[in-house]
Structures are given as structure tokens and as C-alpha cells.
N, C-alpha and C positions, 0 to 999 in steps of 0.2 A: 851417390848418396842422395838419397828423397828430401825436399827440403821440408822443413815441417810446415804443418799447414798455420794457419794464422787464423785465430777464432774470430771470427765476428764480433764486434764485440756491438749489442743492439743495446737502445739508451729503457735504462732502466725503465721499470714499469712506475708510472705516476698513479699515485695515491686517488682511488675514486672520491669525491667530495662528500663528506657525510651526510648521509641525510638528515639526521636531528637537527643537523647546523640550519638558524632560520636564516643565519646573515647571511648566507648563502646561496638562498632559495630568494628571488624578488617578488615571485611570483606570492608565495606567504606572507614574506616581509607587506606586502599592501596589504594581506587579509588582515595581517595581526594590526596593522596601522590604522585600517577601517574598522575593526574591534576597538582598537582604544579610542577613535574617536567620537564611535557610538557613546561607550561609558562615559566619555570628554562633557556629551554636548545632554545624556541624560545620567549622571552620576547620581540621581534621588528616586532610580528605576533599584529593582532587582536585576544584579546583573552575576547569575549565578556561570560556572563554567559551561555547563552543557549549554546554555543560549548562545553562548560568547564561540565555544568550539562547532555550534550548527552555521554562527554568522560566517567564518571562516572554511569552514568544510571538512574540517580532519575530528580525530577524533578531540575528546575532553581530556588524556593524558598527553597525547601532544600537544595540541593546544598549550595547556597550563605550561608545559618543559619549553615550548617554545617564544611564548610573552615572556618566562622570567629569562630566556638566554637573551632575545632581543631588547629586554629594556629593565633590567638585575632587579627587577621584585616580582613575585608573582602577580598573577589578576586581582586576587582580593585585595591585598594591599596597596595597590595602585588604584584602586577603588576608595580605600579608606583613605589613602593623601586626597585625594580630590574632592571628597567630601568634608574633610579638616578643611582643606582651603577655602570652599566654599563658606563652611561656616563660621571662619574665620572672616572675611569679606563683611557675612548678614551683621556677626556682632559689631563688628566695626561701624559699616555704613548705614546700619536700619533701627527702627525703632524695634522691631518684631523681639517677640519675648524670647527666651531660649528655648521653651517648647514648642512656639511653631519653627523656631529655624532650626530641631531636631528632627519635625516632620518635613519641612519643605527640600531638608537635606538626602533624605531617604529612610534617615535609622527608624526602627517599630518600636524603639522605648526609649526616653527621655533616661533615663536611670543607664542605659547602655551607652546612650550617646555621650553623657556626663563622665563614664567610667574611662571609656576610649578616650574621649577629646583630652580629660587630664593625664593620661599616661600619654599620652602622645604629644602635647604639649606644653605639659608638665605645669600647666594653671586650668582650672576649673572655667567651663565655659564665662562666667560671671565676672572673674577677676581677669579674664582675657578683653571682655569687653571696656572692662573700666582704666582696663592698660592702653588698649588700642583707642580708646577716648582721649585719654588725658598725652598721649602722643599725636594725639591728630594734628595739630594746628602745624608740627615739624614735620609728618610726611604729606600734606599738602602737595608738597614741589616735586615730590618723585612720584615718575611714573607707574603704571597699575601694573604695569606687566614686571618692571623691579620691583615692585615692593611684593607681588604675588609670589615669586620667586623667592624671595629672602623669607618669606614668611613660610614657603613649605616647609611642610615637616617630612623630619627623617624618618625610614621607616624601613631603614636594611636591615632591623630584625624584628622577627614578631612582638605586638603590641604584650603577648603572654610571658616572649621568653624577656622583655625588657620591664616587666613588673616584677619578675621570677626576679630577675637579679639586683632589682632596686632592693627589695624583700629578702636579699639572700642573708643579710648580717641579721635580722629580725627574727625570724620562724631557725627551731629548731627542725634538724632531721627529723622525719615519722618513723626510722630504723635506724637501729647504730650497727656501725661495721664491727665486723670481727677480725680481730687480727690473727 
């Protein structure tokens, strides 16, 4: 009687590593890291995607897919925390009025800077400064790099979709559902 034969048995096929994946790639992972800290060190630049994905080398849709999977916000909004910090900083430590520290931050309208800064930190550049005044003499003792931290702002969803929902009990629908 033939004995049967015994199959090989070979080790499955392992999963090729995805390309979109940045954390993956090191070689991007520095581009995208030399990207953020161009924006880091000139955050009062234009720093639109296509400059951001030529510094890098890939295109402007990877690029953008690849900054929000390595670091969970896209480019513009990691642009906009950095420039809130910033001006968060000028109002605190400077005398500068709010419209130069809405140009020296990068924004082209005072009126735009004031709209953002308050939905994103929910006081008005003015009454930020008179907060961060009248707390000075207590953060004295902590350091810049703690208290820059504690004072970032969140910004895991857009600045539009977090007015949208502040505003959602206020405006009616512009259509009513049919049932």
C-alpha cells in the first residue's frame, strides 16, 4: 500500500507592509518631521500643502494623508495650534497691540484672526490677554515649556465643524425633512 504523501506545509505568506503607512516608512517619517519643523521654526509663513509636499517629495495628497496619520491632525490645523500658541505667548508676555500680533503671527486679517482665536479658545484675543495678565504673577514658577503645553489648544476637529456644533441648538434647519 503507497503511503500518502505529506504536504509541505510552507509558512504562510506575510503581509507586504503598506505603503500609505508613514510610521512605517523612516525614511518619510524625517521628511514629514523636517516639514513640521519648518512650519515649527516659520509658523507666520504661508505654508500651503504643495510647498509642504515639494519640501518632502511625494505628492500633496500623500503628503496631507501622511502628516494627519503621523501626527492625528492634518497640516493646516497643526499650523493653526502653532500659531494660537504663539499668540497666546505675544498676548501674555508683550506689549504689542492684537493687530500687530495677528500680523507678526501670520493671519492677512485681524477680523479672521479674532474669529479663529475665539472659537478655538473660546475668549476673544483681549480677554485672553487680561486673563493671562492677571494669572501672571502664579505662572511665574512654571516652566515655558509646561505651561506652553497646558495652554495648547485642541484642535481634533475643525475650527468650522466646532462652531457648527456650538451653533447647532441656535439656527434652525434651511430644509425640513419629509417623513
Amino acid at each position: 500500500m503507497p503511503t500518502p504523501r505529506r504536504r509541505s506545509r510552507s509558512p504562510a505568506p506575510r503581509p507586504a507592509p503598506a505603503r500609505d503607512d508613514p510610521l512605517l516608512d523612516p525614511a518619510l517619517l524625517r521628511r514629514l518631521l523636517r516639514a513640521k519643523d519648518r512650519m515649527d521654526a516659520a509658523s507666520h509663513e504661508a505654508w500651503p500643502v504643495a510647498r509642504l509636499a515639494a519640501l518632502c517629495g511625494v505628492s500633496e495628497a500623500y503628503f496631507a494623508r501622511s502628516f494627519k496619520r503621523a501626527y492625528g491632525m492634518p497640516p493646516h490645523r497643526y499650523l493653526l495650534t502653532r500659531r494660537i500658541e504663539q499668540a497666546n505667548t505675544l498676548l501674555r508676555d508683550t506689549e504689542l497691540s492684537i493687530t500687530e500680533i495677528a500680523f507678526a503671527t501670520g493671519w492677512e486679517s485681524l477680523g479672521t484672526f479674532g474669529r479663529i482665536f475665539r472659537d478655538v479658545t473660546g475668549r476673544s484675543p483681549g480677554a485672553m490677554r487680561v486673563a493671562a495678565r492677571a494669572a501672571g504673577d502664579r505662572l511665574d514658577r512654571v516652566p515655558a515649556c509646561v505651561l506652553k503645553a497646558a495652554q495648547r489648544p485642541d484642535l481634533t476637529s475643525a475650527v468650522l465643524e466646532k462652531r457648527r456644533r456650538m451653533g447647532a441648538g441656535t439656527l434652525r434647519p434651511s430644509t425640513k425633512e419629509v417623513s
